[in-house]
N, C-alpha and C positions, 0 to 999 in steps of 0.2 A: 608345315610345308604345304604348299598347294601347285595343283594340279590344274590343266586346263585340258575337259575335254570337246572336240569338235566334230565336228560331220556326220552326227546324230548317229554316234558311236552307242551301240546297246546299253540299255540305263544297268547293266549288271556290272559293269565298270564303274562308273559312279555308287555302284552300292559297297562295293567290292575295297575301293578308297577310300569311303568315310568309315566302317569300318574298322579300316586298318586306323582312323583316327587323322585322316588327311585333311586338308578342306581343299572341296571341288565346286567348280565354275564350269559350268556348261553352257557352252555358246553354239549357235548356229556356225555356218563356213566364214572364216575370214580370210579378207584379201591381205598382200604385204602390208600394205598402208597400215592396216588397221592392228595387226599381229604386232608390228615394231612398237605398236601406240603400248603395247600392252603387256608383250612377250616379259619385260621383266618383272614383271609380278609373278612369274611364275617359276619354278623347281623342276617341272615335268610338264609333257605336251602329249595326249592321245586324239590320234585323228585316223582319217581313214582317207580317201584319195583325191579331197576338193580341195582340201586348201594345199598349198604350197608353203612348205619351209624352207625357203630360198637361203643365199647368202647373204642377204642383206639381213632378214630374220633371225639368222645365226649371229651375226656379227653385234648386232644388238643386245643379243640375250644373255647378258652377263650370269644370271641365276640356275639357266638351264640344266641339267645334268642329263634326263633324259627321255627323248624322242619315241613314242610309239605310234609302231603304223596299225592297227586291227586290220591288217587283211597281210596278204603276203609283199607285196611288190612296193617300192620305198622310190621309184622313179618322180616322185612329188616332193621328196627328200634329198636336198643338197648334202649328200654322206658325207663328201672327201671334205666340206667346211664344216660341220660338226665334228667328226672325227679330230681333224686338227685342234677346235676345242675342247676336246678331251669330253664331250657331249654322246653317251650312247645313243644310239640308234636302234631302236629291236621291232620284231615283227612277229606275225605270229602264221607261220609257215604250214601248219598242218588242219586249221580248223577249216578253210576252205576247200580242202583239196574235193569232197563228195561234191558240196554245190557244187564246184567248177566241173569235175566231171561228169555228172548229170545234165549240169545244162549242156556242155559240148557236145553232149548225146544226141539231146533235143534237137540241136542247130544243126547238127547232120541229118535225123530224119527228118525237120523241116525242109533242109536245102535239098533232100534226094526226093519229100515228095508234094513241094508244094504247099505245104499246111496251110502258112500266111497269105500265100495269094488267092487258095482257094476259099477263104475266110473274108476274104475283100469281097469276092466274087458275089458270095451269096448275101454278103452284105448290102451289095450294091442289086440284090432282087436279081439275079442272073444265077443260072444254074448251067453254067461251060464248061460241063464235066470233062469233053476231050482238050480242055486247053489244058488238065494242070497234068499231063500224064507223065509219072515219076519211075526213079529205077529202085531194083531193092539193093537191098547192102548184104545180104546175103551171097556169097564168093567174093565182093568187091576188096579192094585193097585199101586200103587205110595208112597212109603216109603220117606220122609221126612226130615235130621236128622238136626237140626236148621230149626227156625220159624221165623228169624227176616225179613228184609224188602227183602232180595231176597229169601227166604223159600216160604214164605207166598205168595209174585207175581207167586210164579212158582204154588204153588197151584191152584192159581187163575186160569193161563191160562188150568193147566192140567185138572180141571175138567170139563173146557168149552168144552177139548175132550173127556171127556167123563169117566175118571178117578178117579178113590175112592183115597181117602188119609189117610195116615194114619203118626201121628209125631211124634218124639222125640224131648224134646227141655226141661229141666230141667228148665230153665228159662221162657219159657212162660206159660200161663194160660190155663187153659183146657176151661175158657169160649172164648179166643180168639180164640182157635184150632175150639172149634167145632161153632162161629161163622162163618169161615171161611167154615164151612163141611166139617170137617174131624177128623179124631178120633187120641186121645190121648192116647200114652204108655209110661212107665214110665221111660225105659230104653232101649238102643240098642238093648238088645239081646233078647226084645221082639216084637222090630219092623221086625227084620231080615228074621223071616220064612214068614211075613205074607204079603212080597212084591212080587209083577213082577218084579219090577224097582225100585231102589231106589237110591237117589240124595244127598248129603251132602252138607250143606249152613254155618257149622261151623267156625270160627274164627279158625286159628292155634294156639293150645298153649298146654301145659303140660296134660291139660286132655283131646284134640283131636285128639293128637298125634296117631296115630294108632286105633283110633278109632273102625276102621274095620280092624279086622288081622288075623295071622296064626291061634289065641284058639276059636274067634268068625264067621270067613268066610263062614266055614260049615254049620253053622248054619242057612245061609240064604237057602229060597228055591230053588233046583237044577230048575236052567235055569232060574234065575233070570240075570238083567244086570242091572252095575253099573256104575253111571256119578258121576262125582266127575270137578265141575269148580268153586270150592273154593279154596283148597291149598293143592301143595301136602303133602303126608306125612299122608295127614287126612284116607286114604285107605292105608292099607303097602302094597307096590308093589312085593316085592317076594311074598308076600303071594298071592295077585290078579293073576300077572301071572300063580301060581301053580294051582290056582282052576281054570285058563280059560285052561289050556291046559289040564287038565284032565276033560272038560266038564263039571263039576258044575255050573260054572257061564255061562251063554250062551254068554255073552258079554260084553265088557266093552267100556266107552267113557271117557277120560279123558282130560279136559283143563291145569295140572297142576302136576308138577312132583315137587319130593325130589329135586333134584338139579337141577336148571336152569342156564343155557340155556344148558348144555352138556346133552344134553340128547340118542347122541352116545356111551355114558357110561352107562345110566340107563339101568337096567334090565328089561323096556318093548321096550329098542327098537329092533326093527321088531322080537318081542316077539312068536304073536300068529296072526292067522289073524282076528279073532275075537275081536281085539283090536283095537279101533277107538283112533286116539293122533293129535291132533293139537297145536300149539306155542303159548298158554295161551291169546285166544282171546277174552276171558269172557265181558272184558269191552273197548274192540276195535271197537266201532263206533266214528264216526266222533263226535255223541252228546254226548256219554258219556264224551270224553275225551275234550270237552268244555267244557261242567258243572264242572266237577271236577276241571278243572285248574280255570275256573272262579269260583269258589267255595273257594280254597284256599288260590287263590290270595289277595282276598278281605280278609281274614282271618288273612292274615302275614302282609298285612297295617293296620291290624286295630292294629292288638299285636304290629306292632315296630311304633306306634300312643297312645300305653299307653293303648290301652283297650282289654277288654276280648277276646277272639275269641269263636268264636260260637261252635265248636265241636271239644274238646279239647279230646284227647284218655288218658292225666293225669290231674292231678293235681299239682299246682305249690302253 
């Protein structure tokens, strides 16, 4: 049987399937075109979040059986047309949760003090100590929007500094929330006034689509700043830009835009300067990006070996 992996998925997947006695093809990212050229040569597919397994892809892939994401989020993955072809789908849910939550960390102390502007500044030979002046996160409040395993870590570390929390998560339990110390609201638009900062840890799908937008943005308290290193889309970006140029929002940090990688097209680039944007490093460690491949690897030898895989995103 063979395997195809993409998206300079860590070579410990690759070691992991010839091992088991696979034969494995490691290709750089492809586009539709080139995947249909090719998809039936293959058994199995492991990629990570550049290439797109669309419907057309699927519908092609008479051989496939099953689809691995190495990271968590499968939004590049057409489920409900694999799924119908009887095609798993699996991902690998827990190896990013640290990166992701460290870097969320990061992107709040960036966004409360400047880091990256004041980094420009002295790059550019200028030393404008009172432009970059920042607040601490020390009593701040920390708005929350998803509680699952990277919510909850980010919890964790925010109020080792010293920060109240407060959640939104339809799905989780108000005894896990205020285990954790922190307080339960029922819906977005009652988390929004009652933040300094607030973080979204949501899945991308039809009802987090805009989550945060043009009718609810206002709503948040003026001079609040927004991190978002889940997915974009989950924040509408005209709407973000409009509130940070007229001051409402004091800041923003974003790991993740509506269309990647062009992001010389999106409408935050060099938007505002109160806008912190880096090339979605959410779960770019060295360790993440082992666990995850060793993660999924094991998972696509066990399924083309006849058995379950362990964290399956459908049902077959």
């Amino acid at each position: 049987m063979k395997v195809l992996v993409l998206d300079n998925v860590n070579t410990v997947a690759e070691k992991n399937l010839k091992t088991a006695g696979l034969d494995v093809d490691v290709m750089k990212s492809q586009s539709e075109e080139e995947l249909c050229e090719i998809i039936n040569n293959y058994e199995a597919v492991i990629l990570r979040n550049t290439t797109k397994i669309t419907r057309k892809v699927i519908e092609t892939a008479d051989k496939l059986k099953v689809i691995a994401r190495a990271g968590v989020g499968v939004d590049n993955i057409d489920v409900e047309d694999a799924t119908q072809k009887g095609i798993w789908v699996i991902n690998s849910p827990n190896g990013n949760t640290e990166a992701t939550a460290e870097h969320t960390i990061a992107m709040i102390l960036s966004v409360a003090r400047n880091i990256p502007q004041g980094y420009d500044n002295i790059r550019e030979g200028k030393f404008d100590r009172s432009k970059f002046v920042g607040v601490e996160l020390w009593g701040k409040t920390l708005g929350i929007a998803g509680f699952g395993k990277i919510g909850s870590r980010v919890a964790e570390i925010a109020r080792v500094l010293g920060m109240n929390i407060i959640v939104y998560d339809p799905y989780s339990t108000e005894e896990k929330i205020q285990n954790a110390g922190a307080k339960k609201v029922e819906n977005i638009d009652q988390l929004l006034p009652l933040c300094d900062f607030i973080t979204v840890h949501v899945p991308k799908n039809k009802d987090t689509i805009d989550l945060i937008n043009s009718d609810n943005i206002y709503k948040i308290k003026k001079g609040a700043r927004l991190i978002n290193c889940a997915r974009g889309g989950i924040i509408n970006e005209k709407a973000l830009v409009k509130a940070l140029n007229d001051g409402h929002i004091a800041g923003a940090a974003l790991d993740v835009f509506e269309d990647e990688p062009d992001i010389q097209k999106s409408v935050l680039y060099n938007c505002c300067p109160n806008l912190i944007i880096v090339p979605h490093l959410g779960a770019s460690t060295i360790e993440a990006q082992i666990k995850v491949a060793d993660d999924v690897s094991i998972q696509v030898v066990d399924v083309l070996s006849g058995k379950l895989p362990k964290t399956p995103v459908n049902k077959i």
